[in-house]
C-alpha positions in Angstrom: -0.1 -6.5 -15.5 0.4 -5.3 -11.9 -3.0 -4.5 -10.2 -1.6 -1.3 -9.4 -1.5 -0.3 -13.0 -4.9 -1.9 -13.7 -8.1 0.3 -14.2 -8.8 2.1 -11.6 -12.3 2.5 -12.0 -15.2 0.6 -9.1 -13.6 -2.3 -7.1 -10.3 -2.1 -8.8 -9.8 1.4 -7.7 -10.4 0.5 -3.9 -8.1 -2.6 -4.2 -5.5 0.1 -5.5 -5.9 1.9 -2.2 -5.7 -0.4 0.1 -2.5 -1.7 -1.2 -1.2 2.2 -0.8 -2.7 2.4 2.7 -5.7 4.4 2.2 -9.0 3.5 3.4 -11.8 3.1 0.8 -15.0 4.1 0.9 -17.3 1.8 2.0 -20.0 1.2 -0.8 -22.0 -1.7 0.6 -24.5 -1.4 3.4 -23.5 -3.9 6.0 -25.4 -6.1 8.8 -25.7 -4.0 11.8 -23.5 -5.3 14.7 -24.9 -7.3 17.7 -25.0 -5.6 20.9 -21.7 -4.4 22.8 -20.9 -7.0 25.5 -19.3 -5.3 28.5 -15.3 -6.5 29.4 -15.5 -9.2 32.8 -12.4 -7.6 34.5 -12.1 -10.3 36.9 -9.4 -12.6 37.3 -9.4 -15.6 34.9 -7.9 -19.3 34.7 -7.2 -19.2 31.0 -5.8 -21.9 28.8 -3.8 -21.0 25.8 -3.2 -23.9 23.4 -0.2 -23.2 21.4 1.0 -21.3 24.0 4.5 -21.9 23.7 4.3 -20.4 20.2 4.5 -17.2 18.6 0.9 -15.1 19.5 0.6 -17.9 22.0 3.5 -16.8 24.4 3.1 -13.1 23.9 -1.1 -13.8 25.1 0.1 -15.6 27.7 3.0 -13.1 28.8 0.1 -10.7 28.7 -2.5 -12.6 30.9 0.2 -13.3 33.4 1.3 -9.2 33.7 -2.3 -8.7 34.2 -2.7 -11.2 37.0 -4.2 -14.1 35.6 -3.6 -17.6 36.0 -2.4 -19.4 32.6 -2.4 -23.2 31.8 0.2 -23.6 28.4 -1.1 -26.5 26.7 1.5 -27.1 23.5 3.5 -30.1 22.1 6.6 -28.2 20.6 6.1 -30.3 17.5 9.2 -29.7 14.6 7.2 -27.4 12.6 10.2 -25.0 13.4 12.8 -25.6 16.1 11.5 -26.6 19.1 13.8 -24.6 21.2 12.4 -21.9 19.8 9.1 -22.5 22.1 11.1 -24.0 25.0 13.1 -20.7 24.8 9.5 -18.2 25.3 8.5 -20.9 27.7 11.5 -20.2 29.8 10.2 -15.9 29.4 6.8 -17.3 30.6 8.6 -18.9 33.7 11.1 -16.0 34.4 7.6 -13.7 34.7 5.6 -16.1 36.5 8.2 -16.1 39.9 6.7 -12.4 40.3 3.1 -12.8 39.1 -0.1 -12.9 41.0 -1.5 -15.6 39.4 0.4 -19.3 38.3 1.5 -20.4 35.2 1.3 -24.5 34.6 3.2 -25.6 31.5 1.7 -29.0 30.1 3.8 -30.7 27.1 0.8 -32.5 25.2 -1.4 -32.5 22.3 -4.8 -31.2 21.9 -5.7 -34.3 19.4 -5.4 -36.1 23.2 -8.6 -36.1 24.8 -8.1 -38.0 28.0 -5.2 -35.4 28.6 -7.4 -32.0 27.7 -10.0 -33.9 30.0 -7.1 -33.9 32.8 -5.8 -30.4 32.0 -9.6 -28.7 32.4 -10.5 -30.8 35.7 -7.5 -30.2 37.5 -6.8 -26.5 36.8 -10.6 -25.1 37.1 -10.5 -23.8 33.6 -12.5 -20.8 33.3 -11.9 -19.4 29.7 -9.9 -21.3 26.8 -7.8 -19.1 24.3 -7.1 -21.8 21.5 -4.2 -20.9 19.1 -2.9 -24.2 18.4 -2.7 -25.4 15.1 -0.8 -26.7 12.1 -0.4 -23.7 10.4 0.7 -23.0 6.8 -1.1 -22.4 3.3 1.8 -24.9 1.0 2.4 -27.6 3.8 -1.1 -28.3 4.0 -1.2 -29.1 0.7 1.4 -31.7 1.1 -0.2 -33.2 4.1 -3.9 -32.7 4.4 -4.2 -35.3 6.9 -2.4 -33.7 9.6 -4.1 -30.3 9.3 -7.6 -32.4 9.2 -6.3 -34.2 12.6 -4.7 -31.2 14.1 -7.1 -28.4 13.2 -10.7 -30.3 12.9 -10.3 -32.6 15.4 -8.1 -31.1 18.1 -10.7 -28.4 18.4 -13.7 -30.4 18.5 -11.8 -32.1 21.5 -11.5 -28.5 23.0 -14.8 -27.7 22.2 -16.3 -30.8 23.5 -14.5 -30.1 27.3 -15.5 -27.0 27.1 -19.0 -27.5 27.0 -18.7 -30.3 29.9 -16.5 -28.0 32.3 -18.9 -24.8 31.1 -16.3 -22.9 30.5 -17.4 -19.1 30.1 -15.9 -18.0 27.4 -14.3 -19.9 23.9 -12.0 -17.7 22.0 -10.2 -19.6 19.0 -7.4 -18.2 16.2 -8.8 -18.2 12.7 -7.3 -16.4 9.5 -7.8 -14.3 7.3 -6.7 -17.5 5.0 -10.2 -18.0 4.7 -10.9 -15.3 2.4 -9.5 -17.2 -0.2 -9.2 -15.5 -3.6 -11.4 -12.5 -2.5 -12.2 -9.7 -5.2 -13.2 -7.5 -2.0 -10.7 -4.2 -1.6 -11.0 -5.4 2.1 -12.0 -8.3 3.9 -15.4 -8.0 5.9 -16.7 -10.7 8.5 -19.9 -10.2 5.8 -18.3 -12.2 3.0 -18.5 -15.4 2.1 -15.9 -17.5 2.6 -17.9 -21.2 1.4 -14.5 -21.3 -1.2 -11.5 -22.0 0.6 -8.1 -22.7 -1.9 -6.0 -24.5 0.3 -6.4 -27.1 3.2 -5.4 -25.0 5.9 -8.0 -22.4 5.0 -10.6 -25.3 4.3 -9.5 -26.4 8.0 -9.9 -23.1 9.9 -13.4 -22.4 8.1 -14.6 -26.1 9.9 -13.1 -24.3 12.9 -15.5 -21.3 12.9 -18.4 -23.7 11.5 -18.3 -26.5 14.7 -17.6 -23.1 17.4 -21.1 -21.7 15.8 -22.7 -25.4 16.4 -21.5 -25.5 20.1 -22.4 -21.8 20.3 -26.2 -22.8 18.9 -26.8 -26.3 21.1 -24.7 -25.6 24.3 -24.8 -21.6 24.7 -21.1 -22.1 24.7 -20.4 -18.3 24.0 -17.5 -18.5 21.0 -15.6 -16.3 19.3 -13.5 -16.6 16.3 -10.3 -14.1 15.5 -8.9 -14.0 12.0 -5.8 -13.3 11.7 -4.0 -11.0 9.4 -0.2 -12.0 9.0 1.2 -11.5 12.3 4.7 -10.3 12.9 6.9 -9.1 15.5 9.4 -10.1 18.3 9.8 -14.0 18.7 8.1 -14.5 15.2 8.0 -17.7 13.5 10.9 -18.4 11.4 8.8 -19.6 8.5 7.4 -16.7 7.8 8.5 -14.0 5.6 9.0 -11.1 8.2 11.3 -12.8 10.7 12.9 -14.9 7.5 13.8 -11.9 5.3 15.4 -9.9 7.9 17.6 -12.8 9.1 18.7 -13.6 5.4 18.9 -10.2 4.2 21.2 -9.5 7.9 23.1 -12.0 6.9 23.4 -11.1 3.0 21.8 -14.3 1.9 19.3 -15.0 -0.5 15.7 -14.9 -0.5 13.4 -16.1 -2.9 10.6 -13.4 -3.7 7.5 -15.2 -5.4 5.7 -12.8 -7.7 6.5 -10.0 -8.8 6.4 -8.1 -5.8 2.6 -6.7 -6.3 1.3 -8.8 -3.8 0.0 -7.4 -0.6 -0.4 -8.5 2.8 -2.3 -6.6 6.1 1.3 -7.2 8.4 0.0 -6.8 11.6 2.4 -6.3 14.6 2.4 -8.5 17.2 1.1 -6.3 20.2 -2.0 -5.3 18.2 -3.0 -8.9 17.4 -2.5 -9.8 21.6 -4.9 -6.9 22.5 -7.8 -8.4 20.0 -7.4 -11.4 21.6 -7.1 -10.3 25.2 -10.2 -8.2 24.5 -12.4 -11.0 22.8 -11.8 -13.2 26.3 -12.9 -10.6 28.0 -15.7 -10.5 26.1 -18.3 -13.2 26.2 -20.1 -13.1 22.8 -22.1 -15.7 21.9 -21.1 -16.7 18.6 -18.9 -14.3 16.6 -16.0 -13.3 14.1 -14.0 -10.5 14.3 -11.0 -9.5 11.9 -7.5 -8.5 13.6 -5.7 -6.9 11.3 -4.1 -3.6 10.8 -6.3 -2.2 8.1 -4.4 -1.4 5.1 -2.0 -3.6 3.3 1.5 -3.6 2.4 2.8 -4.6 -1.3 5.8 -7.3 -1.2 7.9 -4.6 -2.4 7.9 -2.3 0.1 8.3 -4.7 2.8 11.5 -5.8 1.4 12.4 -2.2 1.0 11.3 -1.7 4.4 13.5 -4.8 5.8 16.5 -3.3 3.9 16.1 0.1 5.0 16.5 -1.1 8.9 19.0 -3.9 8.5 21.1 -1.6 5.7 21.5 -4.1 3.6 20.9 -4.9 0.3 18.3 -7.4 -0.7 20.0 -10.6 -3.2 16.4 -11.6 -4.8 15.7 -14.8 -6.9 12.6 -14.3 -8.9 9.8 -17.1 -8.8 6.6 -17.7 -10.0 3.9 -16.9 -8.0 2.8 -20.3 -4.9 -0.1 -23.0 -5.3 -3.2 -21.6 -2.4 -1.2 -18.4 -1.9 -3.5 -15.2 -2.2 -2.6 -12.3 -4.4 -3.7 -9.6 -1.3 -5.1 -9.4 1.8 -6.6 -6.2 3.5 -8.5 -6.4 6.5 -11.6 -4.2 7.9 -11.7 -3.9 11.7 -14.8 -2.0 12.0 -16.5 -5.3 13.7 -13.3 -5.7 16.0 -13.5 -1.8 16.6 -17.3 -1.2 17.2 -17.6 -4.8 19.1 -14.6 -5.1 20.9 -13.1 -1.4 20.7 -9.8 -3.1 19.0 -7.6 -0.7 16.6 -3.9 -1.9 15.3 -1.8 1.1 17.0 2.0 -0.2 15.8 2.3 1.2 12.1 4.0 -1.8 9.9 7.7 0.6 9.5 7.6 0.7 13.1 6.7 -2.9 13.7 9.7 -3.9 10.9 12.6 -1.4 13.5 11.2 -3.0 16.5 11.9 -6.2 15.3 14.8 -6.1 13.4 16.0 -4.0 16.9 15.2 -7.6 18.6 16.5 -9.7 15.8 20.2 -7.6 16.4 19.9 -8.2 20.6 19.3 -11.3 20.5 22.0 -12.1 17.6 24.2 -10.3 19.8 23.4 -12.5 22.9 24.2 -15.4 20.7 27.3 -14.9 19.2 28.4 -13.9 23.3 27.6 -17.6 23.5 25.1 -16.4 26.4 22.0 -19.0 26.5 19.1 -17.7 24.4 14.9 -17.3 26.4 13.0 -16.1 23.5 15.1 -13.1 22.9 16.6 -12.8 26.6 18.8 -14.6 28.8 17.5 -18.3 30.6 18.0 -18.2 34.4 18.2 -21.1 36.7 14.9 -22.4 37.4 14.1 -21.7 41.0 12.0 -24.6 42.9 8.1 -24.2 43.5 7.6 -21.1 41.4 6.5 -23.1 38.4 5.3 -26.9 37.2 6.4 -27.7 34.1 4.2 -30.5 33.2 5.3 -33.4 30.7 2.6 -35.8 29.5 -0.5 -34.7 31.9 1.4 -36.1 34.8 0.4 -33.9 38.0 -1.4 -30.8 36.3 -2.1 -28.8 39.3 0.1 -25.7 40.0 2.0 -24.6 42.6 0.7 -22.3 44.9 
């Protein structure tokens, strides 16, 4: 039976209403939050791990507008196309020739700690924005190994240089993965989340664990963002968003697991950036904050939605529902809001045109064989503006 046409009496009926997009009441009393911390507006040396990715290069693209200096720290592994990254790499580039402050790009790992040493003593690291990882619920099933090497140990590595270069300020992606099979209508920093399902989730709880012992032994102020399926401009190809509107476009098919009842909190792209860029501005000194947009969308009417802005029609092969995948997941941002005064701004029909909008420019820059940059055109690199670093050789920007 569908949980929408479950009882809808107590827990059930709140469940019900977040999957329609109305807030429930909230029934239990929670902790009281910790005291605001007031935003450092000055200027920052900030290194983004990951940050040729997805959320990575759209934080970074933000820091830079704002006039901070940005150290990329990513590896442009084959967990999708690597030209992909090397394409919002080359956005990253095309805004740092007008920028205030400089943009290093370092092609490395974070499981390599003689080169994270290097990158933080070369670039006067001030505040470390980690969103590297091996991400993915059903790959990490395959190969629990990596995500233990990737996501455990890559940011203790981080953690550890952190705490040596006293860096002011730790912010680090989570997700809401970590909720597991959660009852909860929505998903409150309160719960416990001791019962991951999958070993990505298992990996990102260690995450927010070791961040909590630096936070208690060092005074390493930390904070930990969990995510809420992130979508938007430049989004990952593995994921559904980006993946459905590029099948359905081109009148492919696309395999729908379920039967459509399950629910994600889409968050647009923008929204999640601002939570971030927040948090770093933000020294707390040990704490988790949900982004997400706050009511959740069933799989159902996010293919409607995808068909509805691409006009076409959706060619569907039913499967049964994935190993470690969730049935819902509904965030509440009344931490993020009270704490960090985050709200999600981009409804998800909006987010869905604005990115099917980018998904048609930049088809239509590729099939006028014109070089693809993450959704624009690549220029001709222009001498001095930019280092791109490859294998911790020489980390220190240009002036």
């Amino acid at each position: 039976m569908s949980p929408l046409a479950s009882s809808t009496s107590g827990s059930d009926s709140e469940m019900v209403e977040r999957v329609m997009g109305v807030e429930p009441s909230r029934k239990k009393q929670r902790k009281a939050f910790a005291a605001v911390v007031e935003p450092d507006a000055g200027k920052k040396t900030v290194l983004v791990t990951g940050g040729a990715g997805f959320i990575g290069s759209h934080t970074a693209q933000a820091l830079l507008s704002r006039g901070d200096s940005v150290v990329v720290l990513d590896n442009f592994n084959d967990y999708y196309d690597p030209s992909i990254k090397r394409g919002n790499v080359e956005l990253l580039e095309q805004m740092a020739e007008g920028a205030e402050g400089s943009l290093v790009i370092v092609d490395g790992s974070i499981t390599d700690s003689a080169l994270v040493g290097k990158v933080f003593q070369e670039n006067s690291i001030t505040h470390v924005c980690h969103l590297a990882a091996r991400a993915g619920v059903r790959p990490s099933i395959e190969d629990p190994l990596l995500y233990v090497e990737t996501n455990i140990t890559g940011t203790t590595i981080l953690l550890e240089m952190a705490r040596l270069h006293k860096v002011r300020n730790f912010v680090y992606a989570s997700s809401s993965s970590v909720y597991g099979g959660s009852k909860s209508a929505f998903f409150s920093e309160d719960e416990d989340v001791s019962n991951p399902v999958s070993q990505y989730a298992a990996s990102k709880k260690t995450c927010e664990l070791l961040a909590h012992t630096y936070s208690h032994l060092y005074n390493l102020p930390t904070t930990g963002l969990r995510f809420f399926t992130v979508f938007g401009e430049r989004g990952r190809p593995d994921m559904a968003p980006l993946m459905f509107i590029n099948k359905i476009s081109k009148g492919e098919g696309i395999r729908q697991f379920g039967d459509g009842s399950s629910s994600r909190d889409y968050t647009y792209v923008s929204d999640i950036v601002d939570g971030v860029v927040r948090s770093l501005d933000r020294a707390y000194k040990n704490e988790v904050f949900n982004l997400g947009k706050g009511s959740g969308t069933s799989l159902i009417d996010f293919i409607g939605t995808v068909e509805k802005y691409t006009g076409k029609k959706a060619n569907k092969t039913i499967l049964p529902d994935q190993p470690g995948d969730v049935p819902y997941t509904c965030a509440s941002t009344d931490k993020a809001k009270a704490l960090l005064g985050y709200s999600a701004e981009v409804a998800f029909d909006e987010g869905i045109r604005r990115t099917v909008a980018w998904y048609n420019e930049k088809e239509g820059l590729e099939s006028g064989e014109l070089v693809r940059g993450g959704g624009g055109m690549a220029r001709k690199e222009k001498e001095g503006e930019v280092k791109r670093v490859v294998s911790g050789e020489n980390l220190t920007a240009c002036a």
